[in-house]
C-alpha positions in Angstrom: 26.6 -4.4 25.0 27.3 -5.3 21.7 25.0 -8.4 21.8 22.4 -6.0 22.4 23.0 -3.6 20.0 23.1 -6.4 17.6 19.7 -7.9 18.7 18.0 -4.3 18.8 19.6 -4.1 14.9 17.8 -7.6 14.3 14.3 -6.5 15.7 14.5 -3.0 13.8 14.8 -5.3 10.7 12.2 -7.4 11.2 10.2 -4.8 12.1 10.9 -2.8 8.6 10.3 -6.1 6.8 7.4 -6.2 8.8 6.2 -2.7 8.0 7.0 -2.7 4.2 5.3 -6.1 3.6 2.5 -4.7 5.6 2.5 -1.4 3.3 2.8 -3.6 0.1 -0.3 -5.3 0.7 -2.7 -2.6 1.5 -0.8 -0.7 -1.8 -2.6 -3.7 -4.0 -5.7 -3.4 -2.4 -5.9 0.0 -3.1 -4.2 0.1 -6.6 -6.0 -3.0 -7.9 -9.3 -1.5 -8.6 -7.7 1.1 -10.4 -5.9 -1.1 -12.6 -9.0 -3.8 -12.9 -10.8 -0.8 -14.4 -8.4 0.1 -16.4 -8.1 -3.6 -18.2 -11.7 -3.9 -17.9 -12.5 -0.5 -20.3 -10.6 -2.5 -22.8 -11.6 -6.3 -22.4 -14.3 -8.3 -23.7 -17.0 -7.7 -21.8 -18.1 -11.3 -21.5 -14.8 -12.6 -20.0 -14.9 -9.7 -17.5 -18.4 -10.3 -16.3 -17.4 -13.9 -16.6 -14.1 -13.4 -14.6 -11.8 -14.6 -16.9 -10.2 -10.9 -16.5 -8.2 -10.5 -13.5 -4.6 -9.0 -14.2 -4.0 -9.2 -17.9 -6.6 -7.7 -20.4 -8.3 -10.0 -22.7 -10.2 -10.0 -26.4 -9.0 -6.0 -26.7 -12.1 -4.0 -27.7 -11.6 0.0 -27.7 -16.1 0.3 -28.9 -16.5 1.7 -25.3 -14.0 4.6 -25.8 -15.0 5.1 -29.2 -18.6 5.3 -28.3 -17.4 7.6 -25.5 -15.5 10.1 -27.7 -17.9 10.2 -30.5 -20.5 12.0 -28.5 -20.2 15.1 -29.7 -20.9 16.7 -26.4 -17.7 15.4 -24.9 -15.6 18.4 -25.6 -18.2 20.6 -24.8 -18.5 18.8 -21.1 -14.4 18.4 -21.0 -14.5 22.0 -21.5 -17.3 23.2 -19.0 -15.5 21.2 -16.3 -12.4 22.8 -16.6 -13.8 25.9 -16.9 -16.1 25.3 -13.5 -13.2 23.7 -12.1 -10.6 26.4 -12.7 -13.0 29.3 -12.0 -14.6 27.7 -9.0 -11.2 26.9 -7.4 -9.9 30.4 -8.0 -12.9 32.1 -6.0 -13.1 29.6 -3.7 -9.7 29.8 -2.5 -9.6 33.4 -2.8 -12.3 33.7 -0.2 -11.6 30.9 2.2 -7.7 31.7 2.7 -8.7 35.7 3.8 -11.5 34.6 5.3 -10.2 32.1 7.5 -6.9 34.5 8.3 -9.2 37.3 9.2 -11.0 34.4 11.6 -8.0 33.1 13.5 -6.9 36.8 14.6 -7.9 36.8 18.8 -8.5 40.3 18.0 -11.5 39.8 15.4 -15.0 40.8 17.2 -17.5 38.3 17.1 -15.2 35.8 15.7 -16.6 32.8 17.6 -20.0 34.1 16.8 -19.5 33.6 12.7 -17.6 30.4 13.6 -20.4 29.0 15.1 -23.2 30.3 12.8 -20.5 28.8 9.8 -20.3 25.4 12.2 -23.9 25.3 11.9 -24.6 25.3 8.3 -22.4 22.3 8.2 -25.0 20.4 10.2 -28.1 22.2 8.8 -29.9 23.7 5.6 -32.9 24.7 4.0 -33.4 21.5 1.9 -32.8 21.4 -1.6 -36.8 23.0 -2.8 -35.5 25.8 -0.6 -32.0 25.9 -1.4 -33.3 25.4 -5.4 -36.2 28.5 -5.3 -33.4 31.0 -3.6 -30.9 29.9 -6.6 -33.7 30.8 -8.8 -35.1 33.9 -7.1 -30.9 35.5 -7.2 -31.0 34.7 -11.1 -28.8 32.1 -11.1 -30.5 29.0 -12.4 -29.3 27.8 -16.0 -26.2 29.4 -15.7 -22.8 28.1 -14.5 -22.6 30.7 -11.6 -24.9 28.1 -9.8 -22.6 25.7 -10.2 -19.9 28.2 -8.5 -21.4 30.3 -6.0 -23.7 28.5 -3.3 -20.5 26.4 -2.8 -18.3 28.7 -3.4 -16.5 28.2 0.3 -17.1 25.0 2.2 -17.0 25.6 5.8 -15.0 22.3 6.8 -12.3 24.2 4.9 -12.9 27.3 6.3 -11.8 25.4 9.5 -9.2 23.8 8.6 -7.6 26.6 7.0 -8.4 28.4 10.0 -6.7 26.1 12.4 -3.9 26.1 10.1 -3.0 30.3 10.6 -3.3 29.5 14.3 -0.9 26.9 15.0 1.7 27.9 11.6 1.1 31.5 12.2 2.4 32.9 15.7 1.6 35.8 17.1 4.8 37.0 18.1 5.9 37.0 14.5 2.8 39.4 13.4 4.4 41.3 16.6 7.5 41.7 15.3 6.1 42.7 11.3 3.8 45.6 13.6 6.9 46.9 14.7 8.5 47.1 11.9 5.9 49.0 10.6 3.8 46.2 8.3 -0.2 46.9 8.9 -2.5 43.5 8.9 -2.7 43.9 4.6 0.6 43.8 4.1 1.5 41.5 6.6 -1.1 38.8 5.2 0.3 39.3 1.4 3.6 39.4 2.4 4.4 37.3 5.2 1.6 34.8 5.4 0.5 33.7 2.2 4.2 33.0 1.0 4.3 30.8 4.7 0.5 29.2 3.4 1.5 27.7 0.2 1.0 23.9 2.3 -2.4 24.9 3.1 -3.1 27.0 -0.3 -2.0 24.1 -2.7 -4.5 21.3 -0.4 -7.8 24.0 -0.3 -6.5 23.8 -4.6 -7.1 20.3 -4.4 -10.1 19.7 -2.2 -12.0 22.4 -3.9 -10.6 21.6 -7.6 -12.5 17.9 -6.6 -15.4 19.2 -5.3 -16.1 21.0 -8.6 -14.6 18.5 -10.7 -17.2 15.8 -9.6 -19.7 18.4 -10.1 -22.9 16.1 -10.7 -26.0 16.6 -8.6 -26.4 20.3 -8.5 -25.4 20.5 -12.4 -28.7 17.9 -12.6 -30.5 20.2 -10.4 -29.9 23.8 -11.9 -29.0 23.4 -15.6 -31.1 22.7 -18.4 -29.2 23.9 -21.4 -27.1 20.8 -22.8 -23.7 23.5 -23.3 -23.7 24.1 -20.3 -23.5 20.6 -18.5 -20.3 19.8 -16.7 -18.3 16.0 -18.0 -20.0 14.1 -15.2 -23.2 15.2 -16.7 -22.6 14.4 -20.4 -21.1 11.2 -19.2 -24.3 10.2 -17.5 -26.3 11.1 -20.6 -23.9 8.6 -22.4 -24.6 5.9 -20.3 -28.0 6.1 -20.4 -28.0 6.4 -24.2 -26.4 3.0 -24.5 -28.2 0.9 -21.7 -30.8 -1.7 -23.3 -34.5 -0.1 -23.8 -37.5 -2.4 -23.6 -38.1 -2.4 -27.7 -34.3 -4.1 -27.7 -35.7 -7.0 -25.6 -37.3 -8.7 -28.2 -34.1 -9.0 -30.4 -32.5 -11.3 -27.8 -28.6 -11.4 -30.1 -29.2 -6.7 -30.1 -29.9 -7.1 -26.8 -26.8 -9.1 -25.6 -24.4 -6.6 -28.0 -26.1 -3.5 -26.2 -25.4 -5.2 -22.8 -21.7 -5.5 -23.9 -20.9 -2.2 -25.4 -22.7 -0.3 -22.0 -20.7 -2.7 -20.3 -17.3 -0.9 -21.6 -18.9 2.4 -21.8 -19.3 2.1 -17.7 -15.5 1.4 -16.8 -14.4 3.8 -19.8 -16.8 6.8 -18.3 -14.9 5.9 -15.0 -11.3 6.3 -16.7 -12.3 9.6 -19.1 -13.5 11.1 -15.4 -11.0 10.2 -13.4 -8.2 10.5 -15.8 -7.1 14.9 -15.0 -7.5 14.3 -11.4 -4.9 11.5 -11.3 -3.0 13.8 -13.4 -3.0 16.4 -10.9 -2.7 14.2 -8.0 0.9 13.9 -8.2 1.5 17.2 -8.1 -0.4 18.4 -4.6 0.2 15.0 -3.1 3.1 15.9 -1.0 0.9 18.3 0.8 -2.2 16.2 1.1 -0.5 15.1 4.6 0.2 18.0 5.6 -3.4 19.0 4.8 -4.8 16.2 7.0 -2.3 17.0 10.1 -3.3 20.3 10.0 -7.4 19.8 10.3 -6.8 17.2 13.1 -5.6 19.9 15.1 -7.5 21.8 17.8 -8.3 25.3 16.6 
């Protein structure tokens, strides 16, 4: 017996070796393009198109950055997003969470009916010429509302929010809070939302994302410059600094345009990705949970 006990101990330690060399590997392939970008915003251009930068940075050249944060419109973008981001997230969540608690009660009439017709608008729309004349026709092109409201709940969260109140949630516990006298209001304040803050804290992050990255519709229903969102301002940027056809007769122009755009693209990645990795950290322990609960049968 003790032979086997001893083998089993071998094969579980083989296996963890197994496991954590495993792990390690597919950590670099995810964490290296991070870092490569991150070298890359501050290299010489020519050794990184040349691939002479690969895990140390080389020829240190902060133009891109500078380039970046001389725009004057930076701050105003910066500031847009986080107003968009922060104000979007708070409706948003504010919606989905009641709405999807009010959806998982059995005693809801009609509730499969609004579940399918919200089902369905995941898989169809009106287009965007549609979708654009009806944002114009409620008043809300040009203004950051249209930035907010036509996503203002996204219906893959509705579900998985959903799901989540019917498996975390049981019945015999809203039972038991009916007897004691709590009515459905107070029972969702008190009982459920403090129960929620799993799902509450990974609908923060999906929809803080979502509006973060804000890009397309920002392109689509904004025309004032104060009002554009980072990812918009960093776009303009970037096409301020690629080469235009009167630079290609000044071959020696040319090649330093080609250089500094060359920086300005991994440094627009960095200054866009750079409060969501901040946040990450913080919700991250729930982004599991988040997943486990939407693979769930509602």
């Amino acid at each position: 017996m003790y032979m086997n006990v001893k083998a089993r101990s071998r094969s579980d330690i083989l296996f963890d070796i197994f496991n954590y060399g495993l792990l390690t590997i597919v950590l670099l392939i995810v964490l290296y393009p991070l870092y490569f970008v991150v070298i890359a915003s501050f290299s010489n251009p020519t050794l990184v198109n040349s691939g002479q930068v690969t895990l140390i940075p080389k020829g240190i050249n902060f133009e891109g950055y500078v380039r970046i944060f001389n725009d004057k419109m930076i701050l105003t973008g910066y500031g847009n997003s986080l107003l968009y981001t922060a104000l979007g997230t708070l409706i948003s969540v504010a919606i989905t969470i009641p709405g999807a608690y009010a959806l998982s009660r059995r005693e809801l009439a009609g509730r499969n009916l609004v579940m399918y017709m919200i089902v369905f608008t995941m898989f169809f729309n009106g287009g965007l010429i549609p979708t654009f004349i009806l944002v114009k026709n409620l008043g809300l092109y040009n203004s950051f509302w249209s930035l907010i409201l036509p996503v203002a709940v996204i219906p893959w969260n509705l579900i998985i929010a959903r799901t989540f109140f019917q498996t975390s949630i049981p019945d015999e516990l809203r039972e038991a809070a009916q007897i004691d006298g709590c009515n459905e209001f107070r029972f969702f304040f008190r009982i459920a939302l403090p129960l929620s803050s799993a799902l509450i804290a990974i609908m923060v992050l999906f929809y803080a994302v979502g509006y973060w990255n804000t890009y397309f519709s920002a392109l689509i229903y904004l025309k004032d410059e104060t009002l554009y969102p980072l990812q918009l301002v960093l776009r303009n940027i970037l096409i301020a600094n690629t080469i235009s056809p009167d630079m290609m007769e000044n071959v020696e122009q040319a090649s330093k345009q080609l250089e500094i755009a060359s920086l300005i693209q991994y440094g627009v990645i960095i200054v866009a990705a750079f409060p969501l990795l901040i946040l990450y950290p913080f919700l991250q322990r729930y982004f599991v949970k988040g997943v486990l609960v939407g693979s769930i049968k509602g």
